[in-house]
Backbone as CSV, one residue per row, in Angstrom:
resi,resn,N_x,N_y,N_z,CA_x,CA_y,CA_z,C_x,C_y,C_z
1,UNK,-11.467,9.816,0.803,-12.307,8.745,1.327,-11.423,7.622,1.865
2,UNK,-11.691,7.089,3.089,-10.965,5.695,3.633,-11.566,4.644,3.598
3,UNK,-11.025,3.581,3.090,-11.876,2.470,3.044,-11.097,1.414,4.119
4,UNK,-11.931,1.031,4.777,-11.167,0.194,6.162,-11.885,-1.306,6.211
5,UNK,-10.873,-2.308,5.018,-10.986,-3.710,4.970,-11.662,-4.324,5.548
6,UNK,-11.195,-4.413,7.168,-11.749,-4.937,8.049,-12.834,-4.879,8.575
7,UNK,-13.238,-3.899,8.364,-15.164,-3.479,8.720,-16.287,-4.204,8.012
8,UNK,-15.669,-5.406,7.199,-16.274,-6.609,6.653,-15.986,-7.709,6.961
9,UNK,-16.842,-8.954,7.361,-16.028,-10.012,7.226,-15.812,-10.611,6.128
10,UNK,-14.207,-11.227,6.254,-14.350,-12.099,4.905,-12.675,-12.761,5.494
11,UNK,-11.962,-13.637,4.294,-10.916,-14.219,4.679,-9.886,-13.234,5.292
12,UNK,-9.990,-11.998,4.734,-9.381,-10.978,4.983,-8.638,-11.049,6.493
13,UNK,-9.788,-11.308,7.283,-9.271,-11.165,8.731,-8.635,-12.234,9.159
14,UNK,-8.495,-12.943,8.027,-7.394,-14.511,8.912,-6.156,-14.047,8.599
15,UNK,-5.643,-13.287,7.475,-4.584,-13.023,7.114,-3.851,-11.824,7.534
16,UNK,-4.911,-10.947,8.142,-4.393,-10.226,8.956,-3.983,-10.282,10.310
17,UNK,-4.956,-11.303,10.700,-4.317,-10.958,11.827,-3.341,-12.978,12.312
18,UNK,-2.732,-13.349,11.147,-1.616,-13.781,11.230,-0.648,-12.930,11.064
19,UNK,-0.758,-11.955,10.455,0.191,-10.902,10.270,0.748,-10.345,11.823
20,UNK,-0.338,-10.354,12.576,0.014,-9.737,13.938,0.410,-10.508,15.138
21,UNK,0.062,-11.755,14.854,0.271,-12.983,15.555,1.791,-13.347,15.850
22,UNK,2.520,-12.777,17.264,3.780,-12.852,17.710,4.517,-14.519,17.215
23,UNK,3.543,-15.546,17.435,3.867,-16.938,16.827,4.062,-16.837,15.633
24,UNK,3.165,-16.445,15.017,2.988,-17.051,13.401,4.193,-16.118,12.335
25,UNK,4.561,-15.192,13.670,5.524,-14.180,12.735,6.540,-14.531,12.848
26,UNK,7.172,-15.693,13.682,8.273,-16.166,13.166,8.910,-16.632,12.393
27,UNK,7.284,-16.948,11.048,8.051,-17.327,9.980,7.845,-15.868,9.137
28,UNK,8.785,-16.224,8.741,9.068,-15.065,7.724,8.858,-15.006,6.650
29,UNK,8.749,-16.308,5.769,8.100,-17.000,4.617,6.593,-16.602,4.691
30,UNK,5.697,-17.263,5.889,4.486,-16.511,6.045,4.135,-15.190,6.483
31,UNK,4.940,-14.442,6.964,4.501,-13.249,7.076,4.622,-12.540,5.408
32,UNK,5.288,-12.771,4.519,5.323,-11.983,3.476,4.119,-12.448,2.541
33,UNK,4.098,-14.095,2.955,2.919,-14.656,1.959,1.694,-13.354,2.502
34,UNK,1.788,-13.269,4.329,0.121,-13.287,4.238,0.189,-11.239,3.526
35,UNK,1.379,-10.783,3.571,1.181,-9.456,3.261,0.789,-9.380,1.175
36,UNK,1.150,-10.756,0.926,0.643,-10.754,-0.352,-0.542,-10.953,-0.568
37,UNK,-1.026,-12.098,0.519,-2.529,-12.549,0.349,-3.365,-10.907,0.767
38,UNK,-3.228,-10.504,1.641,-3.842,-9.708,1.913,-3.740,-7.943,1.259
39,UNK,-3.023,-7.919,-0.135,-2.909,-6.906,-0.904,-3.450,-7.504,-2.275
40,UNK,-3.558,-8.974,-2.430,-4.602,-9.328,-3.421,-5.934,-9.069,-2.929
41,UNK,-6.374,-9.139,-2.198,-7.713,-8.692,-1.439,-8.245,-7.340,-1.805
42,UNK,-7.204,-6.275,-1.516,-7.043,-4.793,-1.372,-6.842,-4.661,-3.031
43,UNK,-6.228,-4.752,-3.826,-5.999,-4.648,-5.125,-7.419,-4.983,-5.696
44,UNK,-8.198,-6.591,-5.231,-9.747,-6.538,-5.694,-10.407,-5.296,-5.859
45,UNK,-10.405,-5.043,-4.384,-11.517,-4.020,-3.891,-10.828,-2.863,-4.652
46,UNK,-10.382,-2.055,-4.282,-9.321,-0.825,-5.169,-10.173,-1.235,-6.578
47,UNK,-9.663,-2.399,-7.514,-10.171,-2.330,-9.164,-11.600,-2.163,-9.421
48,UNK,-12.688,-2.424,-7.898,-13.740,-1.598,-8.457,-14.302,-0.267,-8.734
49,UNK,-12.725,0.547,-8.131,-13.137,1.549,-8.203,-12.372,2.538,-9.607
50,UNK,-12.180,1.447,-10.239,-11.464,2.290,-11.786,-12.182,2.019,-12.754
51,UNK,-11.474,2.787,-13.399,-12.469,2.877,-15.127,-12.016,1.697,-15.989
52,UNK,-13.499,1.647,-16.575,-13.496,0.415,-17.594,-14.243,0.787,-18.652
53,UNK,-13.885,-0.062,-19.954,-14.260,0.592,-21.302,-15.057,-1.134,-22.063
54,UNK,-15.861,-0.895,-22.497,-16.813,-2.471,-23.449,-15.227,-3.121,-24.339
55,UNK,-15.369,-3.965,-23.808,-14.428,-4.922,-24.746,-14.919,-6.046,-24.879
56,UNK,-14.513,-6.793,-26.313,-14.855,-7.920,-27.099,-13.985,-9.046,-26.743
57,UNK,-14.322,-10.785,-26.403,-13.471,-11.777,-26.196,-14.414,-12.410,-27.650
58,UNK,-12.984,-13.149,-28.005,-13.971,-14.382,-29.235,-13.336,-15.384,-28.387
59,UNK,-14.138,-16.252,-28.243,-14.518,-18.031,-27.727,-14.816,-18.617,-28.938
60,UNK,-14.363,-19.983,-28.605,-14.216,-20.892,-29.634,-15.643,-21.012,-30.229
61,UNK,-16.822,-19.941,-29.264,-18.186,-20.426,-29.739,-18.748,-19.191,-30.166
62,UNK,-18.111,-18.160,-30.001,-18.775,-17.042,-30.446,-17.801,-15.785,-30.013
63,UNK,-19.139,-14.664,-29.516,-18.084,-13.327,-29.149,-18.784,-13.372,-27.768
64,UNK,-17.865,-12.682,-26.930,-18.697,-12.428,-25.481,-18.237,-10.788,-25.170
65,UNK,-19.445,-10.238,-24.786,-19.191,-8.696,-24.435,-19.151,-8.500,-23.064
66,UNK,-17.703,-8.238,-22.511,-17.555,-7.751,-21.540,-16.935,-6.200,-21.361
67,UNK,-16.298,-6.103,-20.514,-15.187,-4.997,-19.891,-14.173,-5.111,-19.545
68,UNK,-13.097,-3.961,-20.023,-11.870,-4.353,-19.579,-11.280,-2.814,-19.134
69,UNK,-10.350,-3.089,-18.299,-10.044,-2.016,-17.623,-9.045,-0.708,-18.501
70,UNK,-9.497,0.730,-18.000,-9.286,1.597,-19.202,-7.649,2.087,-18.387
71,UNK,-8.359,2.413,-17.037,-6.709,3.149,-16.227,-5.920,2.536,-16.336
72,UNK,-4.307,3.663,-16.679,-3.496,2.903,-16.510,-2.601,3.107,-15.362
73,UNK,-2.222,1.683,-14.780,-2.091,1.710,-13.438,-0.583,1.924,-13.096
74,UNK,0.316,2.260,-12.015,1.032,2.707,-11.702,1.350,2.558,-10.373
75,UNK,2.043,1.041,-9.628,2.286,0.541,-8.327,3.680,1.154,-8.103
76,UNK,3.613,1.656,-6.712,4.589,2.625,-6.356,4.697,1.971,-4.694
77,UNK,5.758,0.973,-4.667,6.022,0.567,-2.906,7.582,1.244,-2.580
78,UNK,7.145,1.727,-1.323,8.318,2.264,-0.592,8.731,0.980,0.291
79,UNK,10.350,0.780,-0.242,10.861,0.124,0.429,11.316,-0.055,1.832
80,UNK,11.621,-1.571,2.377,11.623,-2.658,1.520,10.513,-3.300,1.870
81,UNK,9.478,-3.056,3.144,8.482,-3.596,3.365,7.796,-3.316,2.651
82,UNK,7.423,-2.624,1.513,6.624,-2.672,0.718,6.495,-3.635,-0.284
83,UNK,7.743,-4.444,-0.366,7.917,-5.446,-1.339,6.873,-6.516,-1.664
84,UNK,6.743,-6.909,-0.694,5.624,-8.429,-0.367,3.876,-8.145,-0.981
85,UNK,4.218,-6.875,-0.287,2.522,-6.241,-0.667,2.277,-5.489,-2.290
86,UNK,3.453,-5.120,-2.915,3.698,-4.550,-4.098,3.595,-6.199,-5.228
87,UNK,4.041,-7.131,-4.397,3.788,-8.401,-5.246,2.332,-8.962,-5.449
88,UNK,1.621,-8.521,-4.884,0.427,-8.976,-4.249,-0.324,-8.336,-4.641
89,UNK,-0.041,-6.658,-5.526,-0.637,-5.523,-6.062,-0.237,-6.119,-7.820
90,UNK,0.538,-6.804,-7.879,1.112,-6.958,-8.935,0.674,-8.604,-9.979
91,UNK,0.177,-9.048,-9.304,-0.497,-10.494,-9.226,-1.770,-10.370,-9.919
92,UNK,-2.473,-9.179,-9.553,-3.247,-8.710,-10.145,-3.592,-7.820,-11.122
93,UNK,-3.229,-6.283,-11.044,-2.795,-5.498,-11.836,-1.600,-5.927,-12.663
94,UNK,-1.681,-6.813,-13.229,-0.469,-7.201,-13.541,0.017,-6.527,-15.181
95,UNK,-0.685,-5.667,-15.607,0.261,-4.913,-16.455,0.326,-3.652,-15.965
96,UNK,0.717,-3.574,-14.983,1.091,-2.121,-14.072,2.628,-2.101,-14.346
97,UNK,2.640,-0.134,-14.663,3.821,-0.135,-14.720,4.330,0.353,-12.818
98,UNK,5.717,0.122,-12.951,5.961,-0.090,-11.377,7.084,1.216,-10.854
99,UNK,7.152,1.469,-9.616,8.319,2.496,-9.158,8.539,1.980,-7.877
100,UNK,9.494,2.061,-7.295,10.584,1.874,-5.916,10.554,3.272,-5.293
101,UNK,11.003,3.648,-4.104,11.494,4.318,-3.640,11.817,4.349,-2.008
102,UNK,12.474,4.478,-1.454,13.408,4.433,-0.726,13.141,5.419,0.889
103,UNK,12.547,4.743,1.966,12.012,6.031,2.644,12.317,5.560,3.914
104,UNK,13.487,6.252,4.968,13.779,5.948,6.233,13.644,6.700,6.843
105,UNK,13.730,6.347,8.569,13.511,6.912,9.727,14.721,7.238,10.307
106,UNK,15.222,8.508,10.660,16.690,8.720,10.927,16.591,9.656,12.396
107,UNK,16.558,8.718,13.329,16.364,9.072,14.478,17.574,9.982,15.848
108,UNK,17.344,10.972,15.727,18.161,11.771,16.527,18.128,11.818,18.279
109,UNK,17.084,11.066,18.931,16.302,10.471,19.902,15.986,9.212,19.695
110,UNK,14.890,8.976,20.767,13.814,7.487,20.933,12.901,8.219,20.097
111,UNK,12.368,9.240,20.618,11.307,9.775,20.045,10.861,10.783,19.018
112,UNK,12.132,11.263,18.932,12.243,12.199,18.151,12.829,11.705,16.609
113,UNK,12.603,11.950,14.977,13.457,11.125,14.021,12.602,12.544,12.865
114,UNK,13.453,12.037,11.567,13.385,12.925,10.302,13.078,11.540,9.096
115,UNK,12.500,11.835,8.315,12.454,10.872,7.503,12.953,11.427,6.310
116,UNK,13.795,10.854,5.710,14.695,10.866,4.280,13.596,9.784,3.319
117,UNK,13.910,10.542,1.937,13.794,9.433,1.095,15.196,9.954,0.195
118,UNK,15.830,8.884,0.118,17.305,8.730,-0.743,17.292,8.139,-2.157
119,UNK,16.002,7.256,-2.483,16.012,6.632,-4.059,15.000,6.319,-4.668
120,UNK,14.950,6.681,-5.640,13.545,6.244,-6.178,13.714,5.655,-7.912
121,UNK,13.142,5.210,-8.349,13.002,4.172,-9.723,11.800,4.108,-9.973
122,UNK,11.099,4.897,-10.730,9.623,5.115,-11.315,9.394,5.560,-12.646
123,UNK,8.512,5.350,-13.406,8.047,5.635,-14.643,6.836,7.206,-14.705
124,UNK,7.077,7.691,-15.614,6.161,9.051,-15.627,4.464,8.448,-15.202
125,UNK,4.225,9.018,-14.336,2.816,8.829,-13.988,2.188,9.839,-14.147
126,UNK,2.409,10.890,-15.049,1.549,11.875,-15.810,0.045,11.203,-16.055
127,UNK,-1.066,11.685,-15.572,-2.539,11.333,-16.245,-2.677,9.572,-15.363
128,UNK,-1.987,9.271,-15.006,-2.193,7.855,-14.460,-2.710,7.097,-13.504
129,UNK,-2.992,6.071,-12.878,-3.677,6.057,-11.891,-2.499,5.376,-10.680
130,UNK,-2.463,6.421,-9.878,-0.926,6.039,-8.437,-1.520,5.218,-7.719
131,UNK,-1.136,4.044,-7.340,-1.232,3.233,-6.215,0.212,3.086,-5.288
132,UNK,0.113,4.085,-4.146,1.135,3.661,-3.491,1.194,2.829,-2.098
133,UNK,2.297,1.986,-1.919,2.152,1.113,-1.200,2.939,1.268,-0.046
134,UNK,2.295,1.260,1.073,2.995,1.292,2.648,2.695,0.060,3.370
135,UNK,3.232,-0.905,3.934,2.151,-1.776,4.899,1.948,-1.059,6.181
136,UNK,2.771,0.165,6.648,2.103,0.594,8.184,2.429,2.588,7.230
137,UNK,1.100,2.655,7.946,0.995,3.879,8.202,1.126,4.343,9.555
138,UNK,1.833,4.949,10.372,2.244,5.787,11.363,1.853,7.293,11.557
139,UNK,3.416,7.937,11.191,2.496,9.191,11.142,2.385,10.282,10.065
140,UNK,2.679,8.977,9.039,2.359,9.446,7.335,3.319,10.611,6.977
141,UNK,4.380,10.670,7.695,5.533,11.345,7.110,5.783,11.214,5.873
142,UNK,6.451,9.489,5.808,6.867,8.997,4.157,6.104,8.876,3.727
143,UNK,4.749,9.047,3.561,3.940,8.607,2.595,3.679,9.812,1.675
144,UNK,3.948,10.816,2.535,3.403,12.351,1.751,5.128,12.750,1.259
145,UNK,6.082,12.554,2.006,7.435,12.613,1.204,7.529,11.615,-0.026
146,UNK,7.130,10.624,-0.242,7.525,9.679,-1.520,6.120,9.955,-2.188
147,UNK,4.974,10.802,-1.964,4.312,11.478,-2.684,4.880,12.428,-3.360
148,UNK,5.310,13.544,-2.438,6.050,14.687,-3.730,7.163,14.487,-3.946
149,UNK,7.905,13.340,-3.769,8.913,12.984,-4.770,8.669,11.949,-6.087
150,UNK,7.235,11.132,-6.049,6.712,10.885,-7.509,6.459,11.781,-8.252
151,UNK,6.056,13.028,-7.947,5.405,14.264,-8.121,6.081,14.622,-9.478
152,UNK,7.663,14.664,-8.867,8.745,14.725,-10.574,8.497,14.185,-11.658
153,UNK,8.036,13.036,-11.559,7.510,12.262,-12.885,6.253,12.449,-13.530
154,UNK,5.439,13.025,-12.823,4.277,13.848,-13.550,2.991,14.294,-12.585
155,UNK,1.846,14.307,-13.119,0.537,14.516,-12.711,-0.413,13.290,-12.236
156,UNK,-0.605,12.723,-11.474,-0.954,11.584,-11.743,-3.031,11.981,-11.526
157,UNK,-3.711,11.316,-12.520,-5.378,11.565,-12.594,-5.792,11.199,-11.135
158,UNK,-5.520,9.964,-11.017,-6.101,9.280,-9.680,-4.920,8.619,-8.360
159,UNK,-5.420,8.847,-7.557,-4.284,8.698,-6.240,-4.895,8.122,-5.891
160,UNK,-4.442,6.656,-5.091,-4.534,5.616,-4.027,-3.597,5.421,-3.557
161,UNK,-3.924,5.461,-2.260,-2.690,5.060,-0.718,-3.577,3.557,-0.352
162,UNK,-2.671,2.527,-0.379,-2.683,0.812,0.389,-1.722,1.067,1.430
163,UNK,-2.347,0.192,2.285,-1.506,-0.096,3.860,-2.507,-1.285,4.342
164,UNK,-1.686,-1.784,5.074,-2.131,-2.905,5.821,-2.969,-2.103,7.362
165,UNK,-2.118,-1.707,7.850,-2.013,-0.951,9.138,-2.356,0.366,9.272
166,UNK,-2.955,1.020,9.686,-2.947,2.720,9.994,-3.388,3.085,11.006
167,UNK,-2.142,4.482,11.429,-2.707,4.953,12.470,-3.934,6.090,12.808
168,UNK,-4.044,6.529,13.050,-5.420,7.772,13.048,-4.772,9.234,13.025
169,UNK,-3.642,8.997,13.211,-2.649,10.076,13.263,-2.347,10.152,11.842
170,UNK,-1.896,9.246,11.483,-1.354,9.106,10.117,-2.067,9.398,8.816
171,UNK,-3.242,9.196,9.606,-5.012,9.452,8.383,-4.930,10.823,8.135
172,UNK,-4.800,11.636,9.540,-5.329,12.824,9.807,-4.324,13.188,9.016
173,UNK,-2.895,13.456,9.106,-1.794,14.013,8.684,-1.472,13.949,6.701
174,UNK,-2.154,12.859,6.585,-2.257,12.735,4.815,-3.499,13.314,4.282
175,UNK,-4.501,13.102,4.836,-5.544,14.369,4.753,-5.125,15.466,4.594
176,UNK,-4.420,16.369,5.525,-4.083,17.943,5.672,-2.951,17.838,4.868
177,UNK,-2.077,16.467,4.081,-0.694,17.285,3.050,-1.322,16.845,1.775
178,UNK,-2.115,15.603,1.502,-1.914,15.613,0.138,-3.352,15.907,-0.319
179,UNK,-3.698,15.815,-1.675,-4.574,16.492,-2.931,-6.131,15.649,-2.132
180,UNK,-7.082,16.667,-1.858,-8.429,16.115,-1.460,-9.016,14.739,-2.569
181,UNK,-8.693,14.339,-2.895,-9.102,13.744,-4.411,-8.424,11.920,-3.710
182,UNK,-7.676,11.810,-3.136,-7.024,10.834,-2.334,-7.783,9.659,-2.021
183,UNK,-7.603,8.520,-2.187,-8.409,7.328,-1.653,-7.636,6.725,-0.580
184,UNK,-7.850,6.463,0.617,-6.920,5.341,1.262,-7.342,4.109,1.364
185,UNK,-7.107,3.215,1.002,-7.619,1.810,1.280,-6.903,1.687,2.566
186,UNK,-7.237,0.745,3.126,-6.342,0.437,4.815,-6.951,-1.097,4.850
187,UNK,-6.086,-1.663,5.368,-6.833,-3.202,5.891,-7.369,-3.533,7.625
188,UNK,-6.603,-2.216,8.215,-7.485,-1.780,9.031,-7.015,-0.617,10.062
189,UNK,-7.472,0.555,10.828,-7.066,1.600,11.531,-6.782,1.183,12.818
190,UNK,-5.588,0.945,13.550,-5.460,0.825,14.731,-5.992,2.309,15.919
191,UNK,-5.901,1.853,16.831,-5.907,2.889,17.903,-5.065,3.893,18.008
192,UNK,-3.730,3.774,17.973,-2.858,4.739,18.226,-1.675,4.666,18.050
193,UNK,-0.847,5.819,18.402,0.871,5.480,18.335,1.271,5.709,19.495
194,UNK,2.187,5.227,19.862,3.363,5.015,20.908,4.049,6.499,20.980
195,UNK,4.882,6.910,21.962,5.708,8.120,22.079,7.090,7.837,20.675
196,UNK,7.403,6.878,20.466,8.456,6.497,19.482,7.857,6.212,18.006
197,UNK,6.386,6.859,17.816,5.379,6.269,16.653,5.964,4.925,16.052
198,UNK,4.589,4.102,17.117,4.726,2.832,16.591,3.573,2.799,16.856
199,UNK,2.748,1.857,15.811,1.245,1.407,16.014,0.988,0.406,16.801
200,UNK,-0.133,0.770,17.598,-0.601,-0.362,19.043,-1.963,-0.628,18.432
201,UNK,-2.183,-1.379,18.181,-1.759,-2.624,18.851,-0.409,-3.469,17.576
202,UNK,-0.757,-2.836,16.678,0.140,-3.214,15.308,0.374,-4.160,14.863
203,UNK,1.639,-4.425,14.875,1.889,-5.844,14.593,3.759,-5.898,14.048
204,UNK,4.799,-4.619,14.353,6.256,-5.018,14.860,6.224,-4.152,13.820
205,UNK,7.328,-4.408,13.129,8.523,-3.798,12.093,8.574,-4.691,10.970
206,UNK,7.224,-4.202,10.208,7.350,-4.926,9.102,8.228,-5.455,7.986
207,UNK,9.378,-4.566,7.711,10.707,-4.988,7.041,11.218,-5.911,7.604
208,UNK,11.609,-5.713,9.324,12.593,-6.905,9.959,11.817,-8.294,10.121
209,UNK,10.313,-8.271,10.026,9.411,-9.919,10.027,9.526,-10.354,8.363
210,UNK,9.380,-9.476,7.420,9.617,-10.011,6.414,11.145,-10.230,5.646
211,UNK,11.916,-9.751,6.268,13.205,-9.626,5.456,14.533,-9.506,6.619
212,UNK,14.211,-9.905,7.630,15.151,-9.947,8.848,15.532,-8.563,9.267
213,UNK,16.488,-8.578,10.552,16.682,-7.340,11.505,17.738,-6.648,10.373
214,UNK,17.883,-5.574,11.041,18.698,-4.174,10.161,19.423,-3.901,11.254
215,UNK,20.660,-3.663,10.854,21.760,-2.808,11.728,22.463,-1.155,11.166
């Protein structure tokens, strides 16, 4: 199932689309804020869709019966643009246990490239609930490679894919590799990719707006 942010209004769309805003991305301070603001948003929506068990609060005036959440959660950002938005997943879920991993584009052409993942730092997510974090989906290469390389650490119950960005290519392509059972949240589906897969209308190279150029 895809859930596509933007097909609601709400603050959501101010923060996105400062995100895309050639001006506003010169700061770099705000582009990471708004990739945080806008994965607290996505982290909301996402926690209604997990399990919760009756739990007890005592107040200074009595007991109050609410709910508290049963899954245990498991934030997984592929670096380094995933950073900003993994903080922002983390703000909230905040007793999530966490994993890194490491996923580049190693281009033999303009258009042509292989994607490596070289590192990863994660906790067993056997039975757990995966939230992994991309801010652009493309053409979902790394997302299904730093999928079956969590894979080592266990079984995980429930799978969620976050992104800011996605392409339709990228939808289609994680559909046909990973487990039907899959949620994607998206903050919203662009039109298309470029011959060099890049998302149009998009919004750049999310690592180099949040964390400067790469050589």
């Amino acid at each position: 199932m895809i859930h596509e942010i933007a097909n609601t209004n709400s603050i959501f769309l101010t923060f996105l689309s400062e995100l895309r805003d050639i001006h506003i991305q010169k700061d770099s301070m705000r582009f990471r804020k708004n990739l945080e603001r806008i994965s607290e948003v996505m982290a909301y929506e996402i926690s209604k869709s997990l399990k919760y068990v009756p739990h007890q609060v005592t107040t200074p005036l009595g007991i109050d019966e609410t709910m508290k959440l049963e899954d245990e959660v498991v934030l997984a950002s592929i670096l380094r643009a995933g950073l900003p938005m993994h903080q922002g997943f983390l703000n909230y879920f905040d007793k999530a246990e966490n994993a890194f991993v490491s996923a580049y584009r190693k281009h033999t052409t303009a258009e042509e490239f292989e994607v490596f993942v070289e590192y990863m730092a994660a906790p067993k997510i056997d039975k757990k609930t995966l939230i992994i974090i991309d801010p652009m989906l493309a053409t979902g290469s790394s997302m299904v490679l730093v999928y079956k390389a969590l894979l080592k650490q266990g079984t995980p119950s429930k799978i969620i894919i976050a992104s800011a960005i996605a392409a339709p290519e990228a939808l289609l392509f994680i559909k046909k590799h990973l487990p039907d059972n899959v949620s994607i949240y998206v903050g919203a589906k662009d039109k298309e990719l470029t011959a060099q897969s890049y998302i149009v209308p998009g919004l750049g190279d999310a690592g180099d707006l949040a964390y400067g150029d790469k050589y």
